[in-house]
C-alpha positions as CSV (number, residue, x, y, z in Angstrom):
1,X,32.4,-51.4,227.7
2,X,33.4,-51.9,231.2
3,X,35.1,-54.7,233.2
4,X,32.1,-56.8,233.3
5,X,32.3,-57.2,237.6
6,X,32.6,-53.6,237.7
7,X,29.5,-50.9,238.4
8,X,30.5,-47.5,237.1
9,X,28.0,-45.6,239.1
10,X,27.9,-41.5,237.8
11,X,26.9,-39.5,240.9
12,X,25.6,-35.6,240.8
13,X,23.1,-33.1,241.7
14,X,21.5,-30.8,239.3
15,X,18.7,-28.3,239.2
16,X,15.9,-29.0,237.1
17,X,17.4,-27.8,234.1
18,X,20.1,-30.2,234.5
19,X,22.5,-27.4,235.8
20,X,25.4,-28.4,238.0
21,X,27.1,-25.7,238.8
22,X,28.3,-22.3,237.9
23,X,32.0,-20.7,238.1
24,X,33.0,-24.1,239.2
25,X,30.8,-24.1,242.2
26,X,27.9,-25.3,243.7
27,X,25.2,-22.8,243.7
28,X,23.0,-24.7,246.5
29,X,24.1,-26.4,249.8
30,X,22.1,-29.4,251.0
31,X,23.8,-31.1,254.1
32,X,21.8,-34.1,253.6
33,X,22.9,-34.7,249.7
34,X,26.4,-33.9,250.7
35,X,26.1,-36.8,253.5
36,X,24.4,-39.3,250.8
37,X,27.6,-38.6,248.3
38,X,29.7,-39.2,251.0
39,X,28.2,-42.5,252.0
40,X,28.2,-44.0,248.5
41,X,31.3,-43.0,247.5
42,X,33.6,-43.8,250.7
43,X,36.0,-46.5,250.2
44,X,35.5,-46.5,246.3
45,X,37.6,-45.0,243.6
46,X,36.3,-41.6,242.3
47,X,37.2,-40.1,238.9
48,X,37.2,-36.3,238.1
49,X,37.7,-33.9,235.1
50,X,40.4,-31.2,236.3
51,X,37.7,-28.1,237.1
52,X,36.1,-30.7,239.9
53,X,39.3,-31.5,241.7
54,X,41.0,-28.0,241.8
55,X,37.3,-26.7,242.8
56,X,37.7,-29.0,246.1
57,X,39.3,-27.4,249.2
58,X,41.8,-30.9,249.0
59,X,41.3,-34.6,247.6
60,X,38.2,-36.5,248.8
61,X,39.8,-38.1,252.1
62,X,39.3,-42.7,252.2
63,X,39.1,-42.9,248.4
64,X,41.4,-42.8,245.7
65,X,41.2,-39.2,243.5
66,X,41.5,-39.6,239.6
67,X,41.9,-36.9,237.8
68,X,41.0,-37.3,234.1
69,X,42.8,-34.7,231.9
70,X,43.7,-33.6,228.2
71,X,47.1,-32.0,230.0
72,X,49.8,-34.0,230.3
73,X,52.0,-31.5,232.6
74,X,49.9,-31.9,235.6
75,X,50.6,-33.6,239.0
76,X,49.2,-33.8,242.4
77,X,50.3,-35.4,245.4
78,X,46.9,-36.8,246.3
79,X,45.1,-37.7,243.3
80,X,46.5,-39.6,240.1
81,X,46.2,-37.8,236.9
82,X,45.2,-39.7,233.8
83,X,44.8,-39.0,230.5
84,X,42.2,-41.3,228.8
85,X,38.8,-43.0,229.9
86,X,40.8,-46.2,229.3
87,X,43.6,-45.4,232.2
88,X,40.8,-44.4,234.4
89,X,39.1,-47.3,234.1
90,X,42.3,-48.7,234.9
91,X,43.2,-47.2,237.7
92,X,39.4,-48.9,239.4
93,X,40.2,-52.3,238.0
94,X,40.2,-53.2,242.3
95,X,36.7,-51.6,242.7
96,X,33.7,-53.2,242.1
97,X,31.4,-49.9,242.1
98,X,33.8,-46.9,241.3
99,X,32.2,-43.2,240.4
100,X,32.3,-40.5,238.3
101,X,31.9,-37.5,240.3
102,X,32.1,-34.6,237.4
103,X,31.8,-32.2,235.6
104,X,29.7,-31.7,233.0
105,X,32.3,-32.8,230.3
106,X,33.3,-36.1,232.4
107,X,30.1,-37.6,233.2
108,X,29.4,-36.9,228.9
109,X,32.4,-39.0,228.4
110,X,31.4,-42.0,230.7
111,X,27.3,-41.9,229.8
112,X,28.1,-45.0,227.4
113,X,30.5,-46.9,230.3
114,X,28.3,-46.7,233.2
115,X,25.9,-49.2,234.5
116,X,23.9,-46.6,237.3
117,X,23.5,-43.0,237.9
118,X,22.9,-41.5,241.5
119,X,21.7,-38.2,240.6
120,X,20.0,-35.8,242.8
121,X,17.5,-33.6,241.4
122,X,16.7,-30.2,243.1
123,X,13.0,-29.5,242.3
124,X,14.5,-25.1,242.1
125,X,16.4,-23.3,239.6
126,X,19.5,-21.8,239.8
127,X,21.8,-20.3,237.1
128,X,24.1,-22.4,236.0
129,X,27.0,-22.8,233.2
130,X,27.3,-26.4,233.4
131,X,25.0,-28.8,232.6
132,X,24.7,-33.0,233.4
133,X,24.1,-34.9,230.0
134,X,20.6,-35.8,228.8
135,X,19.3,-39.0,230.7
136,X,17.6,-41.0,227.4
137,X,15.1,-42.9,228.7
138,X,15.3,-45.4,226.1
139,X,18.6,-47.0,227.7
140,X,17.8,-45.7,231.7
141,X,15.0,-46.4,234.2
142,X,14.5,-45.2,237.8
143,X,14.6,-48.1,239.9
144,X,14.5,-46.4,243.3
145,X,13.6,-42.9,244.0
146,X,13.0,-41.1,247.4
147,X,11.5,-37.4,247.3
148,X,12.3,-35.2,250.2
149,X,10.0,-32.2,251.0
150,X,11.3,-28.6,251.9
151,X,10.6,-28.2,255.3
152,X,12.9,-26.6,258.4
153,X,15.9,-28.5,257.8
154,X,15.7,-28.9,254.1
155,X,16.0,-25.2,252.2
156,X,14.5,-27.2,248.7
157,X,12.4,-30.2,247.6
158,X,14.6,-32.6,246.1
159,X,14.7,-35.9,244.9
160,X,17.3,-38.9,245.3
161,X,17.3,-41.1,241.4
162,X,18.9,-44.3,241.3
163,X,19.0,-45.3,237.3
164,X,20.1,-48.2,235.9
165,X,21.2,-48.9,232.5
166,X,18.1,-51.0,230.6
167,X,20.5,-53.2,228.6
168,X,24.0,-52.7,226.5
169,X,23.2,-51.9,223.1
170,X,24.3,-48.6,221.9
């Protein structure tokens, strides 16, 4: 699967339907899940389709961009652009806990080469046109889980998911 001292953790948030986004966007805006992204991810390597980097306003700043892609014209001066799930990999060989950040098609791609998800479940639901893969809980359980209530400072409820892979037989 993986390098065996490596963590592949996928990170998102989704609606209850398992909807990321829609027109490459985020259709809801919750400071505090933006901050928890933030603070797992910093100092790690991240790995992205295409869609998800060119829908950020520039790379993610104190962590190295990947950009997984099918095109093999592209370049950018602040990410580095692979073309297999192999190279990725690769290219986090020096992180112990790398992520995959999105979208929809990425995080299908890495499902079988992950050991964790970090997924953040909006308890609302908006339209969306991309979707996070079907968790089966056969191979994933919850082992930590923090629900926070809509309230003043929070526009939704929502809940924080840590999974972890069960074993690796596929």
């Amino acid at each position: 699967m993986n390098n065996l001292n490596q963590e592949i953790t996928m990170i998102a948030a989704v609606e209850k339907d398992n909807g990321l986004g829609l027109d490459n966007k985020l259709v809801w805006h919750i400071p505090r899940d933006l901050k928890h992204f933030k603070d797992l991810t910093l100092g790690h390597c991240i790995i992205m389709g295409r869609k998800t980097f060119e829908s950020l306003p520039k790379a993610l700043p104190n962590r190295k961009n990947i950009v997984l892609s099918r095109r093999k014209n592209i370049a950018y001066n602040d990410a580095v652009v692979v073309n297999s799930i192999e190279k990725a990999i690769e290219e986090t060989k020096n992180d112990s806990k790398p992520y995959i950040v999105g979208g929809g098609e990425i995080y299908k791609l890495f499902m079988n080469y992950s050991t964790y998800i970090e997924l953040t479940i909006i308890h609302h639901k908006f339209k969306s046109d991309t979707f996070f893969p079907k968790i089966n809980l056969n191979k994933w359980e919850v082992v930590k889980r923090l629900d926070i209530k809509k309230s003043e400072v929070e526009n939704y409820n929502y809940s924080f998911l840590t999974y972890k892979r069960k074993k690796w037989n596929m």
